[in-house]
C-alpha positions in Angstrom: 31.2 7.0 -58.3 29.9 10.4 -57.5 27.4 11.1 -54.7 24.3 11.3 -56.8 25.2 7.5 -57.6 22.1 5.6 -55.9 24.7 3.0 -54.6 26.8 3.9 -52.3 30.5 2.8 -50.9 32.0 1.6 -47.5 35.1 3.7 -46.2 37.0 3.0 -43.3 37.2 6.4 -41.1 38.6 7.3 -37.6 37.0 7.9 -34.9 38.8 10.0 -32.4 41.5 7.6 -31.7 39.2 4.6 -30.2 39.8 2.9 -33.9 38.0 2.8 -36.9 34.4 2.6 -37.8 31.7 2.3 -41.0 30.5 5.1 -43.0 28.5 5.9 -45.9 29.1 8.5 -48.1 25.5 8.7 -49.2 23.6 9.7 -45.8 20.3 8.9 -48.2 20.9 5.4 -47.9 21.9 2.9 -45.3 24.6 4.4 -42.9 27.6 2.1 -42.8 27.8 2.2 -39.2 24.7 1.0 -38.8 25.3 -1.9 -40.9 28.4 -2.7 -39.3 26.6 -2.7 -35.9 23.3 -4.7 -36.5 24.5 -7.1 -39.1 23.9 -10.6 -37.6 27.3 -12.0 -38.2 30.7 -11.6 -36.6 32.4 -7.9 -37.9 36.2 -7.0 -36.9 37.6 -4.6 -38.6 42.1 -5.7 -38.2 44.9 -4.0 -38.7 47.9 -6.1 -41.2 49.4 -7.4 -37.4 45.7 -8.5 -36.2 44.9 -6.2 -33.6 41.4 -5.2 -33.6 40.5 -2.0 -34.0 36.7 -2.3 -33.9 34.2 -5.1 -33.4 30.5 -5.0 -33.8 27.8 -6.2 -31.0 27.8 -9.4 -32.4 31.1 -10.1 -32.0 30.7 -9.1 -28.4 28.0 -11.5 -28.0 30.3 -14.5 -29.5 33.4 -13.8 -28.1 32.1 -12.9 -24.4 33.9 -10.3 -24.2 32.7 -6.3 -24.8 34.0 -3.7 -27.2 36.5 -2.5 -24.9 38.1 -5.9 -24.2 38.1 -6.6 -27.7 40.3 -3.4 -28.7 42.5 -4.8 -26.3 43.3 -7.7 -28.7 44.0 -9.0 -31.9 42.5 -11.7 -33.6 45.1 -14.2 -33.1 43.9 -14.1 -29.4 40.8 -15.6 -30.7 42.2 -18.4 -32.8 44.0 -21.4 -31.3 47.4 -21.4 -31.9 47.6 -24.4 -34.1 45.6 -22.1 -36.8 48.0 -19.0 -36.7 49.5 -19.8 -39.5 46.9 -20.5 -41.6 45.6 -17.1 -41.0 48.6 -15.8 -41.7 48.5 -16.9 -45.1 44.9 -15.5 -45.3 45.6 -12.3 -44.6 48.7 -12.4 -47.4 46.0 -13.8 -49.6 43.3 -11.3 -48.7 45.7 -8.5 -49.6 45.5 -9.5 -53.4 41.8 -9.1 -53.3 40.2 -10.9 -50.5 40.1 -14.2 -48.7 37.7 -16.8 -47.6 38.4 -19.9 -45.7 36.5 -22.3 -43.0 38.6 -22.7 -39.8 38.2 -22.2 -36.1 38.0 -19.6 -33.6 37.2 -19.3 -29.7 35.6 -17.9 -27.1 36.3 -16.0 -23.8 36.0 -19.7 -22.2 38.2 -21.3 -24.9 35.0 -23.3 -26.7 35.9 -23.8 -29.8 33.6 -21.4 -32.2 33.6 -23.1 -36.2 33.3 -19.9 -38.7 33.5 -19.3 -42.0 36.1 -15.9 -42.1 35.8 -13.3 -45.2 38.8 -11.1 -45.5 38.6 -7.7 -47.4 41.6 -5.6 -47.7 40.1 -2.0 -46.9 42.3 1.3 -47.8 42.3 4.7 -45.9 45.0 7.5 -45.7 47.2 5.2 -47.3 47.0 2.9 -44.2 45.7 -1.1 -44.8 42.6 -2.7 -43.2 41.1 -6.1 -43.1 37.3 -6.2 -42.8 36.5 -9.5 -41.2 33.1 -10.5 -41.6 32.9 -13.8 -39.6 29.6 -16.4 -39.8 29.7 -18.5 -36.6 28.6 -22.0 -39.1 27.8 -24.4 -35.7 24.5 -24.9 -36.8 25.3 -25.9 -40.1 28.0 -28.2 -39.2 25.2 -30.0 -36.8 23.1 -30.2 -39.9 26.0 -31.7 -42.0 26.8 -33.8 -39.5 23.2 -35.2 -39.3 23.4 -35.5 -43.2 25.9 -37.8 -42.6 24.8 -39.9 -40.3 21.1 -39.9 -42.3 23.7 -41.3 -44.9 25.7 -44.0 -43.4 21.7 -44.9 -41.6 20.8 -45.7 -45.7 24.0 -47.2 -46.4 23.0 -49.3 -43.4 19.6 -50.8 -44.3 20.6 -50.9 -47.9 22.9 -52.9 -47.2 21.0 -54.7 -45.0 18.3 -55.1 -47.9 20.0 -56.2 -50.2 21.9 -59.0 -48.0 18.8 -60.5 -45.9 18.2 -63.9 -46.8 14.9 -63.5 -47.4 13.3 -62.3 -51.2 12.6 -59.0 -50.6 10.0 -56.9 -52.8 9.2 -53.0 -52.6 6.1 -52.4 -54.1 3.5 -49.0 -54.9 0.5 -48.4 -53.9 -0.4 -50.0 -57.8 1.5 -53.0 -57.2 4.6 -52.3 -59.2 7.8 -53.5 -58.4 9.9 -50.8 -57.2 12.7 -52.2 -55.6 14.1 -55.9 -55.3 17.0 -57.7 -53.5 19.7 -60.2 -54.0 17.9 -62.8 -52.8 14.6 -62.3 -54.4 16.3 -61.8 -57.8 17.8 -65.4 -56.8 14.9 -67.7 -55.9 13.1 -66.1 -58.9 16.2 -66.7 -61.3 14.9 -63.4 -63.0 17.4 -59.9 -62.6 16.0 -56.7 -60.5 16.3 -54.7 -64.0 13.5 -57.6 -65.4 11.3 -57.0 -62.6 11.0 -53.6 -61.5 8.4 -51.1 -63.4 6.1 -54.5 -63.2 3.5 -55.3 -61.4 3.8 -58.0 -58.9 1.8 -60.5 -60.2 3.0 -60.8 -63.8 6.3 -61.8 -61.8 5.0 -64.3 -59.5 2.5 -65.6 -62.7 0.1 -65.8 -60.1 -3.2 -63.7 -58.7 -2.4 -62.1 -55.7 -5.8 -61.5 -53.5 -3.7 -61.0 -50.0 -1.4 -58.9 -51.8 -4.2 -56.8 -53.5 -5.9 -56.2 -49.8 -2.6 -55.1 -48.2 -1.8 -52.6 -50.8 -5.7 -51.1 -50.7 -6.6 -51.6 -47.4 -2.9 -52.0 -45.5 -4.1 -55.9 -44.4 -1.3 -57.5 -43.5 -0.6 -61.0 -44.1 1.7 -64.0 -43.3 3.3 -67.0 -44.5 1.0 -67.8 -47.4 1.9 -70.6 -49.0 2.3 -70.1 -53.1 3.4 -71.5 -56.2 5.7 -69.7 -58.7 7.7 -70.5 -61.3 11.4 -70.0 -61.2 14.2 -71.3 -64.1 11.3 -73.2 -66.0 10.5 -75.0 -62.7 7.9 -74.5 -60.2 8.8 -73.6 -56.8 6.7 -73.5 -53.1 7.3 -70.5 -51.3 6.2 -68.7 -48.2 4.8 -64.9 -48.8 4.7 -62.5 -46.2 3.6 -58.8 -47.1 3.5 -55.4 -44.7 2.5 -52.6 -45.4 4.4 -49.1 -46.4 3.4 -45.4 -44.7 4.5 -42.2 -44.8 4.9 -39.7 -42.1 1.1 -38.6 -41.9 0.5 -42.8 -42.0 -0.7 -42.8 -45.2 -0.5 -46.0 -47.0 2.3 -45.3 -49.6 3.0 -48.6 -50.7 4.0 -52.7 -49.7 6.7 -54.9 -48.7 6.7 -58.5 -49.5 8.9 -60.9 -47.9 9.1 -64.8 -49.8 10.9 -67.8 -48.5 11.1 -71.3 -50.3 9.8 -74.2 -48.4 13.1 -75.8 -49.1 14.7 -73.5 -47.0 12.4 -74.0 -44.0 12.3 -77.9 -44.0 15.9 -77.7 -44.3 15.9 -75.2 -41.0 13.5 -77.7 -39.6 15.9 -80.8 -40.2 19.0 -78.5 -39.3 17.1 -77.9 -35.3 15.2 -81.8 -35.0 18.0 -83.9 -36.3 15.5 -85.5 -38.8 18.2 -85.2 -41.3 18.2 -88.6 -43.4 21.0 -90.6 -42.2 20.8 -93.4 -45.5 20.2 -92.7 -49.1 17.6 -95.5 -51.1 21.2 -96.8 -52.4 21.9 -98.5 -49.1 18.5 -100.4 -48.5 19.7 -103.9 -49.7 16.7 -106.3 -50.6 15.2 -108.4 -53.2 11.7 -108.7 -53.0 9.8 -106.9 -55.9 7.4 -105.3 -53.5 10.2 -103.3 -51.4 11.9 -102.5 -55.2 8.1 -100.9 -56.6 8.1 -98.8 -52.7 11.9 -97.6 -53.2 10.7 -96.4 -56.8 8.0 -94.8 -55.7 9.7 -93.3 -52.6 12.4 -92.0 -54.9 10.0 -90.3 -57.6 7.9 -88.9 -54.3 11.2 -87.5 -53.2 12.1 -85.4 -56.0 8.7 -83.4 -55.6 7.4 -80.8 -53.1 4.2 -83.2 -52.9 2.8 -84.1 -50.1 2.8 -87.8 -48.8 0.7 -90.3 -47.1 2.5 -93.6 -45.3 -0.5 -96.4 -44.6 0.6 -99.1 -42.6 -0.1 -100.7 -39.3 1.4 -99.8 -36.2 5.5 -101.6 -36.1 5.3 -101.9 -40.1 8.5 -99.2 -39.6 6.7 -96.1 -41.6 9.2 -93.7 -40.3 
């Protein structure tokens, strides 16, 4: 490289014994030691035993200490002691070309300062350097650490989504299926793979009205009862649907919550103690009229239909 060369090189120089600073060889262009000062990162320049023989304003303004102070000490002063020998190793490492590693420095108060530390090996009059550039990576450790908890938060609901009781449908603004749980892919007998990409009611087999206003007009609705068929059967269930925004509240979409009336008569029983305590089996009897009523009990008992008991008061309907 020759001076007409447009790009220029750093050298380490003296500077009448108060240690070393940046230069350029090509006054044309940047100045070193103007690069060295106003860089926004951490610069030390180290001898091979870690004392500091120069340190840029910002490393004043992270340490707490100023420039004078700083000469005064080497860079294991600013590392806890645990971490000595890791940056030991760095600067054996940096030797063969350079070194870069995460670890932690501190302050004048002893806080803890996390960096990420670049070690160059820098030559002059046969005498070895280490040019420390040091980013002070706080604020991207907050972010990571906010990553992370954004993380577990999803692996939370999803969890929670997929294990709720309830049949759970996430729909688009269209009325595709975009995501289904456990439980819905149960009381539908049909997998999440069969029902996503379609729209919602090509699964249920039915016309959705309620549905279609919440997902145009963001109408809520609750506890409507339906009629589906599941496993070549046809099931009562209870749909609930809420609508989806986004952060500027637009409507981006539905959530449908279903719920077999099975379940809820058996919650019912489970809290009133209506629970049957005899089965048709234990009603002994021979008159032909109580047989015809025990069939007809029995056939009205294997259906989700409704029905009526006439009789007069004492005639034991219940």
């Amino acid at each position: 490289m020759n001076k007409n060369d447009s790009s220029y090189r750093i050298k380490v120089d003296r500077e009448a014994e108060e240690g070393v600073s940046l230069v350029s060889e090509n006054s044309s262009l940047l100045p070193g030691k103007f690069f060295f000062e106003y860089i926004p990162d951490i610069a030390l320049i180290v001898k091979p035993d870690g004392q500091i023989v120069e340190a840029n304003p910002a490393a004043c303004t992270a340490y707490g200490y100023d420039r004078e102070e700083l000469l005064e000490l080497d860079i294991f002063k600013l590392t806890p002691a645990y971490l000595h020998g890791l940056l030991l190793e760095q600067f054996k490492k940096a030797k063969r070309g350079g070194a870069l590693v995460e670890m932690l420095q501190h302050d004048r108060e002893g806080q803890d300062i996390p960096v990420e530390m670049n070690l160059q090996p820098v030559r002059y009059q046969d005498q070895l350097y280490f040019l420390c550039s040091i980013r002070d990576i706080t604020h991207l450790l907050e972010i990571l650490s906010k990553k992370d908890h954004l993380s577990w938060l999803t692996r939370m609901f999803t969890n929670i989504f997929m294990h709720i009781t309830d049949g759970v449908m996430i729909l688009d603004t269209e009325g595709h299926i975009n995501e289904v749980n456990l439980a819905a892919e149960r009381i539908l007998n049909k997998k999440a793979a069969q029902m996503k990409g379609q729209p919602i009611g090509r699964i249920l087999g039915i016309k959705t009205p309620y549905t279609n206003e919440l997902l145009r007009r963001g109408k809520p609705y609750s506890d409507i009862e339906i009629f589906v068929e599941s496993g070549g059967k046809n099931i009562q269930l209870t749909l609930t649907g809420n609508p989806v925004r986004d952060e500027e509240d637009r409507l981006s979409g539905g959530i449908l919550f279903m719920r077999p009336i099975e379940n809820i008569h058996n919650l019912v029983h489970r809290f009133t103690g209506n629970r049957a305590s005899f089965q048709f089996d234990d009603i002994v009897t021979v008159s032909d009229n109580v047989l015809e009523t025990i069939r007809l009990a029995a056939q009205a008992a294997g259906s989700m239909s409704n029905v009526l008991l006439e009789g007069e008061s004492g005639t034991g309907k219940e």
